[in-house]
C-alpha positions in Angstrom: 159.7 173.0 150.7 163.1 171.9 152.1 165.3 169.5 150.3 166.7 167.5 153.2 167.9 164.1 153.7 164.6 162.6 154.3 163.4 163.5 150.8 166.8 162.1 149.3 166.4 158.3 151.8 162.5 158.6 150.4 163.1 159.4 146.4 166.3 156.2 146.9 163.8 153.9 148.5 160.8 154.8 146.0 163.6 154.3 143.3 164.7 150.8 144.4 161.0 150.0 145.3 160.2 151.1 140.9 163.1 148.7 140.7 162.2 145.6 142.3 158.4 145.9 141.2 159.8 146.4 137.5 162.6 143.3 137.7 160.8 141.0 140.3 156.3 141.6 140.4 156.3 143.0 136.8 157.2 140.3 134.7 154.8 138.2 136.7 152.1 140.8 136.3 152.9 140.7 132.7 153.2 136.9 132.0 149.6 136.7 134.0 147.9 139.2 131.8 149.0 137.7 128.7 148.0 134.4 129.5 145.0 135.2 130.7 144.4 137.4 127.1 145.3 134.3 125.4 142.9 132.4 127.6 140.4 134.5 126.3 141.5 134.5 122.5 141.3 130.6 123.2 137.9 131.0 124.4 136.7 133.5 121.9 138.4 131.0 119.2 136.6 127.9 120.6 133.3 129.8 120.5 133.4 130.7 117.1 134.6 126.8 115.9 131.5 125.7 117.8 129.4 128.2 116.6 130.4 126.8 113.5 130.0 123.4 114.0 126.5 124.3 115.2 126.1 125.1 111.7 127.4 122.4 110.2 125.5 120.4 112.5 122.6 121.9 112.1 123.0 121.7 108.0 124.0 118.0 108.5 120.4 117.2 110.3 118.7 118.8 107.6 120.1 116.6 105.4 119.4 113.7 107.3 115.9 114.5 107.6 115.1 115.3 104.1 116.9 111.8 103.6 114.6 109.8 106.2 111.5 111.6 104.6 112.9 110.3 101.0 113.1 106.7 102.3 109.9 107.0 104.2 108.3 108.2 101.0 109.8 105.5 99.3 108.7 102.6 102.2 105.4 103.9 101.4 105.5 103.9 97.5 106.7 100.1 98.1 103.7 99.7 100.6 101.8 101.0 98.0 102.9 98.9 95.2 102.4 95.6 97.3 99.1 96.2 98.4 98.2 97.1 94.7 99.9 93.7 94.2 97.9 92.4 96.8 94.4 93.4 95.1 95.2 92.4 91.8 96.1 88.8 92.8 92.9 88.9 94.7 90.9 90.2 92.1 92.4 87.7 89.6 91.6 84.8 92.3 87.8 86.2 92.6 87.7 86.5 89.1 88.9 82.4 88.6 86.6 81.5 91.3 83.4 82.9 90.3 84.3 81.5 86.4 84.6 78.2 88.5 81.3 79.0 90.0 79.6 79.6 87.0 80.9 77.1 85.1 79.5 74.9 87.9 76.7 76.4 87.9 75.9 76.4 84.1 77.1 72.2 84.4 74.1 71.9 87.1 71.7 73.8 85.2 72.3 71.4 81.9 72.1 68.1 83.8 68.9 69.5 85.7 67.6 70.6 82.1 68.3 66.8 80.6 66.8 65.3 83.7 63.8 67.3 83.2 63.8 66.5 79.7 64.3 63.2 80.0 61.6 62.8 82.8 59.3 64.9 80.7 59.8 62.3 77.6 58.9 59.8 80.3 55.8 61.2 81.0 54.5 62.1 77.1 55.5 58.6 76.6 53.7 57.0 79.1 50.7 60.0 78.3 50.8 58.9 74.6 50.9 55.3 75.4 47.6 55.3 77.8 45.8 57.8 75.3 46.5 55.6 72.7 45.3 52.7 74.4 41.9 54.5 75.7 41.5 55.0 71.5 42.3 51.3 71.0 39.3 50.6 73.5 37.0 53.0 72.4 35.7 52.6 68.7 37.7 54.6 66.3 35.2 57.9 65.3 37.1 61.3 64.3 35.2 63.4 67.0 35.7 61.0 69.8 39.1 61.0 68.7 39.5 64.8 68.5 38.1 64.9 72.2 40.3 61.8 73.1 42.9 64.1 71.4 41.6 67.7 73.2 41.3 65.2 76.8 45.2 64.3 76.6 46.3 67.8 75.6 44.6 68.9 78.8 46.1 66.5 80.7 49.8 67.7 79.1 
């Protein structure tokens, strides 16, 4: 291998070639390649802080689910409750009513009762009256009486 002046023009212009890459491109190289690792950091970084917020997220449904299902159990309790309510002042009403009823009823049955008495004094009376007056007419003898007697007890 010769050493001549076309190795010596090729090793200057390889050497100012190193040297404008290394003052003028690399610094640009550089500068892109960092930001582009702190791009990533960044995105790394935001990836973990929403993986966590998933989490919380996730935790704070959970919470508000178990707190709907409280109030829904509660809505129903307080459903329950009223209706309960409900029945019982409907039972209580039922209750008056039929006492109101029966009350009613029991007034009925005493006036019917007096009526039939009453109706049934009528009718002795006016039996007692005619079978004394058939024993006025007829002569006054103990068995015609007893059969007088036996006659209107029939007739009763």
């Amino acid at each position: 291998m010769d050493f001549n002046a076309t190795l010596i023009g090729e090793m200057i212009s390889f050497a100012i070639l190193i040297w404008f890459c290394v003052h003028f491109i690399w610094p640009y190289l550089n500068k892109a390649i960092e930001e582009r690792q702190l791009k990533i950091a960044e995105g790394l970084n935001a990836a973990e802080r929403a993986h966590a917020d998933l989490k919380d997220a996730d935790a704070k449904v959970q919470a508000e689910i178990k707190q709907a299902r409280l109030q829904a159990s509660e809505i129903i309790d307080k459903a329950q409750q009223q209706a309960n309510q409900i029945i019982e002042k409907a039972r209580g009403e039922a209750v008056h009513e039929i006492n109101r009823l029966k009350a009613s009823a029991q007034d009925d049955i005493a006036s019917m009762a007096q009526r039939a008495r009453d109706q049934l004094r009528g009718q002795v009376g006016a039996l007692a009256v005619a079978g004394a007056s058939k024993i006025v007419q007829r002569e006054v003898d103990a068995s015609t009486h007893k059969a007088l007697l036996d006659q209107l007890a029939a007739e009763i």
